[in-house]
N, C-alpha and C positions, 0 to 999 in steps of 0.2 A: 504493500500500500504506500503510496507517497505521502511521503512528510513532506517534502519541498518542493517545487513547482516553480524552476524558474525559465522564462517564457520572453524571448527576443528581448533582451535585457541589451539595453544602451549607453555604456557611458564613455562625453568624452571631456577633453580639458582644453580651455580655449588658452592658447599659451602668444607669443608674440609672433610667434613663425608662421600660426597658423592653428586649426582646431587639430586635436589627435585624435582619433576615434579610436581609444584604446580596448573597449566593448563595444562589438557592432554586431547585435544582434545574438546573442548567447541566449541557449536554452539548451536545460538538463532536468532530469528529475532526478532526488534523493528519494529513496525507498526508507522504510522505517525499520531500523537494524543493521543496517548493510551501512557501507562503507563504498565511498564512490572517490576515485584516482581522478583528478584533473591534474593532466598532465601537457607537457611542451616548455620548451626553449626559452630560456628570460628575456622578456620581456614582450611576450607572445598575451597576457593581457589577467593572467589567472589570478596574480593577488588584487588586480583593478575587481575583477569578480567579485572575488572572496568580498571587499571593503562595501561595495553595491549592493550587496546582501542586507549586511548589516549599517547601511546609508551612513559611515563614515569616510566617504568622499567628500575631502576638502574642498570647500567652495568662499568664492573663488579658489583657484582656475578650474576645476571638476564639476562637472554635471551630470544628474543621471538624466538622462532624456529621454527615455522608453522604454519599456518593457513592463513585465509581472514580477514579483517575486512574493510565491502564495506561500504561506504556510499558516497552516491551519484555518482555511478556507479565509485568512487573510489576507489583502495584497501588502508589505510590509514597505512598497514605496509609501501608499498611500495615507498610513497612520499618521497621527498626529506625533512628536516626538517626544513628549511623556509617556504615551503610550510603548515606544521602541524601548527607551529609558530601562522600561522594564522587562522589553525581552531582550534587549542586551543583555549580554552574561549570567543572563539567569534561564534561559527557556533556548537561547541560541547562545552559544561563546565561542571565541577564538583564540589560538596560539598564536601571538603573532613572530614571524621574522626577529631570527637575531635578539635572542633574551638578553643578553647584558647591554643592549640600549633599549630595550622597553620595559623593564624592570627600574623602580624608581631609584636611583642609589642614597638617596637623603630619608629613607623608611623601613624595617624591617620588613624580610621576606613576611613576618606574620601578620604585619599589620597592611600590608599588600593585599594579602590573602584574604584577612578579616573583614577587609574594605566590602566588596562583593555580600559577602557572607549577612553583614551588619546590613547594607542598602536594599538587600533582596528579599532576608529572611529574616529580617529586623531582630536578629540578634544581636547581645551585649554580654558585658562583662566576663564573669566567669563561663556563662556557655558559649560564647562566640569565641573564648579561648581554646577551649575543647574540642571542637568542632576546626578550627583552623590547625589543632595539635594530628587532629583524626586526619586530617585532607593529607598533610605532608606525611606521615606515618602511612597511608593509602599507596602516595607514591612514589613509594621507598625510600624515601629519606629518614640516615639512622638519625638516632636521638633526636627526635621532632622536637618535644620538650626546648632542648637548648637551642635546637638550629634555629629555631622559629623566631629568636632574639638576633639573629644572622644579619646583615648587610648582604646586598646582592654582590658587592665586591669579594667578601668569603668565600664567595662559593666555586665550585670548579665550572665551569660550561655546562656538564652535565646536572651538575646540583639545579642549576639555574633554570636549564627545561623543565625540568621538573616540578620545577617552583611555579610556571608557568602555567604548567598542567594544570596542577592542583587551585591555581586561581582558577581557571576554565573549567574545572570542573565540582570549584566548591558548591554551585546549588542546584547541581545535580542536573545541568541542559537536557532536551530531548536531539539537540546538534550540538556537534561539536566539531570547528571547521578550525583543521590545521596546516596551517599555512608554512612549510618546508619547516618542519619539526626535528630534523636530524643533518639540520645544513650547519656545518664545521665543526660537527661533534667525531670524533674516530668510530671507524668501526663498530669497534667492541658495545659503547653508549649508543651507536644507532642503533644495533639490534635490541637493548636495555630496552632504551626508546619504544623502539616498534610493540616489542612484547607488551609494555607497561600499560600500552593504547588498547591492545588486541585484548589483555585482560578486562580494563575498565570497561572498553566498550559488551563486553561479555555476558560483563557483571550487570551492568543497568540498564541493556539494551537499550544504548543509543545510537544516534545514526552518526557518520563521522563524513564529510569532506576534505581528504586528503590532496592538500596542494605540492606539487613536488614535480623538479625534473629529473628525478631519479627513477628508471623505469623497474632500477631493482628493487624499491621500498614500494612502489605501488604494487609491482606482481608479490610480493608477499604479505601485503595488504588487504588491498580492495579487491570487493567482491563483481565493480562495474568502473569503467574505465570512460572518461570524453577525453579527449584528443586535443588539443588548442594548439590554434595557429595564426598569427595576425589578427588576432581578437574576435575570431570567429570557433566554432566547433565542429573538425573535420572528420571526427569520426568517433562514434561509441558504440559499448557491446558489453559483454562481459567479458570480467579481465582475461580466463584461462581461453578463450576462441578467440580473443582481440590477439594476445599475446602468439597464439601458434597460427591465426591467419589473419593477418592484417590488410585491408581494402583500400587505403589510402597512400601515397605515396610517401607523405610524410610521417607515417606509423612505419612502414616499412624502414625511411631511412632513420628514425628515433631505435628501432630495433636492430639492424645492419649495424649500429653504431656503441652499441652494447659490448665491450671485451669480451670475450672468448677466453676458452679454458686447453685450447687443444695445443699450443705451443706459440713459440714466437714465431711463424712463419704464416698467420693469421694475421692480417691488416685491418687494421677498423676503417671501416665504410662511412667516412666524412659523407655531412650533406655538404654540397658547396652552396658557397654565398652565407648569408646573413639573413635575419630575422628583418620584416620588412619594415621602412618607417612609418609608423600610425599615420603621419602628417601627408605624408602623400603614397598609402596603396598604390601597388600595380592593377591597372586594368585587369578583369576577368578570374580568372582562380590566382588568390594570392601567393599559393606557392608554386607557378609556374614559371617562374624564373631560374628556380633551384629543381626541376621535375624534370627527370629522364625519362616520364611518359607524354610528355606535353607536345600540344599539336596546336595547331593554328587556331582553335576553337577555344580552347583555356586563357589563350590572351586577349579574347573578347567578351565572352559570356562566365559568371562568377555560379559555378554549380551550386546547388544547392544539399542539405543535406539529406537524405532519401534513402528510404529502408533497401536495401539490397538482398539480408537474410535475414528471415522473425526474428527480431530482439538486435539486429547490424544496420547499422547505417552509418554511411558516409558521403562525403561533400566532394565525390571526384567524378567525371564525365567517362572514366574509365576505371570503375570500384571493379565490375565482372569481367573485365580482362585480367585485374590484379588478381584476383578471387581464382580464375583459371589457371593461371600462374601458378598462381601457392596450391592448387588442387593438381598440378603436373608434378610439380618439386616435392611433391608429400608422398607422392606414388615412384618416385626413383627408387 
């Protein structure tokens, strides 16, 4: 069943060069429970998303200018913003980018955390202390007790997602949208990471929006993948048939460009060129400048996205020759 419902979603920033349209026209559904991979290339539009969600796009210079975004047979542009106020961080939250600059350094991790907890669920004193002791103790931080007296400069990287988390997830959302959760953390803490999410979300069955260009954190993630490319959506599915037959060209080359495990005599499959400028798109499929299927047709007319198999769709003029392709190469 859908929780979220976001429907030709628009935003753009009117800057001095010119407007960007750095969302033009996004639509995705979140299911309730499930975990959905938004994934592509920085600066391809997906934290502009994430923030149109929850209508903190900065304005000036940012505008949302179109679109739905329902949840709970609400449209959530159209609320008043007391209303939002209250499903910010309490009914919808986010992780955002980079915890040791959105983390406040002048306030303890607990009183961070307590913030939420106190505006949401109008706790105090001694119970709002227990409860913010309980969140960081959730997720896995030793001796909550003392660390919750912490400065976010204490703490290691890892400590600090964490800390992150457990603000996002002190009053308990029904979403929870994580915007590149294991970007400059090693290894070892990304996988921490991943599991810590896989657990919570388990636990309270919530839905999760996983933003990331990491193809390996989503395939051991999400249960449904969209695709993002010049601030559009070129293709989604579920993640395990997205990942072993992909219809797009630029899934294909997101995946061609994944290392390999078989020796060094294995070359990773660059896509050429660059991610486009919002301020001035190419005519017709925006990624036909960088496409080794592109024909005279892609540099005029901008496909659209269209089901190709129940539950596949993608935004290419040649998805079922790609589709034949990987249906020859599966049969060698």
């Amino acid at each position: 069943m859908a929780l979220l419902q976001v429907n030709d979603l628009r935003t753009v920033f009117h800057l001095p060069g010119g407007t960007a349209r750095a969302v033009d026209g996004v639509s995705f559904t979140l299911d309730e429970g499930r975990t959905l991979g938004l994934v592509g290339e920085s600066g391809c539009g997906k934290t502009v998303t994430a923030l149109s969600i929850l209508r903190l796009i900065p304005s000036p210079p940012g505008e949302i200018c179109g679109g739905m975004v329902v949840y709970a047979g609400q449209d959530l542009l159209r609320l008043s913003e007391s209303r939002m106020r209250h499903i910010r961080g309490n009914e919808i939250s986010m992780i955002f980018q980079e915890p040791a600059s959105s983390l406040n350094p002048v306030f303890t991790v607990g009183n961070q955390i307590g913030e939420a907890i106190a505006l949401h669920q109008g706790l105090r004193g001694k119970e709002l202390r227990r409860r913010t002791i309980d969140m960081l103790e959730r997720v896995g931080i030793p001796s909550p007790e003392i660390r919750a007296n912490d400065y976010p400069h204490q703490m290691s990287g890892g400590m600090q997602q964490r800390v992150m988390i457990a603000m996002a997830l002190s009053c308990m959302p029904k979403i929870l949208i994580a915007d590149e959760p294991t970007t400059a953390l090693d290894v070892t803490i990304q996988a921490q990471i991943l599991d810590l999410l896989r657990v919570l979300r388990d636990e309270t069955g919530m839905s999760i929006l996983l933003i990331t260009h990491d193809l390996g954190v989503v395939a051991g993630m999400a249960d449904d993948v969209a695709v993002m490319y010049g601030g559009v959506i070129v293709e989604t599915g579920g993640a395990a048939d997205l990942y072993r037959r992909p219809f797009h060209p630029y899934t294909v080359g997101l995946l061609g460009s994944i290392p390999g495990i078989k020796g060094k005599s294995d070359r990773l499959k660059a896509i050429p060129g660059s991610v486009p400028d919002p301020l001035d798109f190419p005519p017709g499929c925006r990624f036909h400048p960088r496409c080794g299927y592109a024909e005279a047709v892609c540099g005029t007319d901008a496909p659209s996205l269209r089901k190709i198999e129940p539950e596949r769709y993608a935004a290419c003029h040649f998805a079922e020759k790609i589709r034949e392709k990987g249906k020859r190469q599966e049969n060698i």
